[in-house]
Residue, then its C-alpha position, 0 to 999 in steps of 0.5 A: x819369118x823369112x830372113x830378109x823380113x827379119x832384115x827389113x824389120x831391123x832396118x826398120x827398128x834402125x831407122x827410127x830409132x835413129x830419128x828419135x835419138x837424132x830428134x831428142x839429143x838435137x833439141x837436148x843441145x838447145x838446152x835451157x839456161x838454168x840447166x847449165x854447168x859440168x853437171x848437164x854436160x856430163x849427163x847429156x854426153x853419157x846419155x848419148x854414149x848409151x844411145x850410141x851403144x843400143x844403136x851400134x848393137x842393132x846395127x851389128x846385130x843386122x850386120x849379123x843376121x843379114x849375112x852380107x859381107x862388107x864391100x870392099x871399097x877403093x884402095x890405097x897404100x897405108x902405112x899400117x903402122x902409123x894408121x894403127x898408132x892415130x887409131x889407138x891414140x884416138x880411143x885413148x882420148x876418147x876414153x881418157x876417164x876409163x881405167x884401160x889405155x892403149x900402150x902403142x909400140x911406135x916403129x921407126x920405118x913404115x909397113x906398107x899396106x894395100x887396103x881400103x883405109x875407112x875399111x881397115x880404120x873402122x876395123x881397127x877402132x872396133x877390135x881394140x876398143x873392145x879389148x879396151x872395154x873388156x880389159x877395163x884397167x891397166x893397159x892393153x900393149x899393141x905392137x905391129x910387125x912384119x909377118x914374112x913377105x905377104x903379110x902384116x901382123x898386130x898383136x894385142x896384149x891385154x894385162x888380163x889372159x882371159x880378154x886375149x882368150x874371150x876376144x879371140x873367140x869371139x872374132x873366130x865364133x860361128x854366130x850359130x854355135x855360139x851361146x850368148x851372154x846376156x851380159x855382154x851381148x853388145x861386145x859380143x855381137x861386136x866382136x862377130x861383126x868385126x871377125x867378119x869383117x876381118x875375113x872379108x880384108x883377108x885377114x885372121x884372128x889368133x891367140x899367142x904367147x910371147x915371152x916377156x908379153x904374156x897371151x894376147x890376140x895377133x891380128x894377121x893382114x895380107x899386104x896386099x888386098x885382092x880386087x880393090x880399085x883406086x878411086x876417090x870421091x870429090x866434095x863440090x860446093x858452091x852458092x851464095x850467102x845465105x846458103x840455100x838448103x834444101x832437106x829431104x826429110x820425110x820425119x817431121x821430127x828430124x826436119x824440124x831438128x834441121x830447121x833449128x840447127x840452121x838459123x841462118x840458112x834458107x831451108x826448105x824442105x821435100x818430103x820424098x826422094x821424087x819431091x826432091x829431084x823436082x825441087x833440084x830441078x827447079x832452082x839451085x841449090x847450095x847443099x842438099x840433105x838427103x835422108x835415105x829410108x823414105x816412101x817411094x824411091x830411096x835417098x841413093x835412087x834420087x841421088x842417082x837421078x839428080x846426078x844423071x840428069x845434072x849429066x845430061x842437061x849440063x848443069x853444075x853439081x849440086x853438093x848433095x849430102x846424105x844425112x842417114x841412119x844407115x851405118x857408116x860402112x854402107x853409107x860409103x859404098x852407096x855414096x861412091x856408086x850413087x854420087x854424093x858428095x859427103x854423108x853425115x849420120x843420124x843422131x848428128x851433132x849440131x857441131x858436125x852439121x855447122x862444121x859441114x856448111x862451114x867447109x861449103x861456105x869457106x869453098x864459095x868465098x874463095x871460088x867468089 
């Protein structure tokens, strides 16, 4: 088997995985009255951090077999060490059950970075959430610093040596000389994809030894990242009350799910990207959602042609939002070239989803 079959298998695998997990949390929130309580909460927010572990696993693990290296995206100047205090406090809230917490050493003065934030934000949370999850306990110390003129250093110091020396291992391996733990294949293939992605910024890995710190990891950054451009997406919106939505959705399962969700919207559907563009061009609609794996042309391809013909005719943009089970860092390259407004990813939560119509809906009644 070739290696882009074994691709195409896992986009597969990915794909409907997504939309049965999407489909059964969704319907999950509309739970019935007697099943109410921390009781049913807690079940249902520790069945989805399960899902959400299996899919981020296939996720990585296509990452690895594709061999395609992130894009590199739009940059921006970022205060390294401030990105990298909301980052760790974020996963410490995230994880306020567990028995490991992120110890941050805040600087008084900024450290100037040249990078693409979702980029460096996304590898940031992987890296020390898995030295979270590895240490377990006690607390994992970051500190950032100026390493010379040309680049800028994270050091992360676990209580335990060994996670400093596994984790710095792991984010240096080559996938094909290395032997998998079973295990711990999820943290693992975690790790891979993030040394890769580290290397794509320009970035390394490196144990060290400190005094007074013990062994721990030094992330290692260059300052400035070579060939990104300034750019930034806009999120248009308009229409009226009630909202007009229109989904393109070729899982009935998943459209379903949308219809649900939406009460009070006028919802209607397509069930291909071809469908779509026809509907657009028809009436107007307030906010498209587009899936982007179904038959015939790609969500992305018909994103493209209602934008092109928007252009061309002259008409107002239509918000069209992709709702997907592609991974966030693709899902951002492809919405900057294809033109879309904002993307949400399968399984979406209902908040996520009302929060999105909510922003449109705040939008309208000001431009009204």
């Amino acid at each position: 088997m070739t290696n882009d079959a074994i691709v195409s298998l896992f986009d597969h695998l990915c794909n409907e995985a997504r939309n049965a997990m999407h489909a059964t949390f969704g319907l999950m929130e509309f739970r019935p009255e007697r099943a109410t309580g921390r009781t049913w909460q807690t079940c249902l927010d520790a069945s989805r951090s399960s899902a959400d572990r299996l899919l981020r696993t296939i996720d990585d693990t296509r990452e690895l077999v594709s061999g395609n290296q992130p894009g590199a995206g739009a940059a921006e100047k970022i205060d390294f060490a401030l990105c990298v205090a909301e980052t760790a406090t974020l996963l410490n809230l995230a994880a306020r059950d567990s028995g490991a917490k992120l110890g941050i050493e805040c600087l008084d003065e900024p450290l100037r970075i040249r990078q693409n934030r979702p980029a460096l934000e996304q590898l940031l949370a992987r890296i020390l959430k898995l030295a979270l999850t590895l240490a377990r306990e006690g607390e994992v110390h970051t500190s950032v610093s100026a390493d010379g003129k040309d680049r800028l250093r994270l050091d992360i110091v676990p209580p335990q040596a060994d996670v400093a020396r596994q984790l710095t291992e792991w984010l240096n391996a080559d996938p094909d000389q290395l032997e998998f733990d079973e295990a711990q294949i999820g943290p693992m293939v975690a790790a891979l994809v993030a040394g890769r992605r580290l290397r794509a910024l320009g970035g390394c890995a490196e144990l060290t030894s400190r005094c007074g710190t013990g062994i721990g990891l030094a992330i290692f950054l260059p300052r400035e990242a070579a060939g990104l451009e300034e750019q930034s997406l806009s999120f248009p919106a308009a229409g009226k009350e009630p909202l007009q939505v229109l989904v393109a959705e070729d899982c009935d399962e998943s459209y379903a799910l949308t219809e649900l969700l939406l009460p009070n919207e006028c919802v209607d559907r397509a069930r291909d990207g071809v469908e779509a563009i026809a509907k657009v061009k028809q009436r107007r609609f307030d906010v498209v959602l587009m899936d982007i794996h179904m038959p015939g042309i790609t969500g992305y391809e018909s994103i493209s042609a209602i934008r092109d013909w928007e252009t061309i005719s002259g008409q107002a943009r239509t918000p069209l939002v992709v709702l997907s089970s592609d991974d966030i860092a693709t899902q951002t390259r492809c919405a900057a070239q294809a033109g879309c407004s904002g993307f949400l990813r399968k399984p979406v939560r209902s908040s996520d989803l009302v929060d999105l119509l909510e922003t449109l809906r705040a939008t309208r009644d000001r431009i009204v």
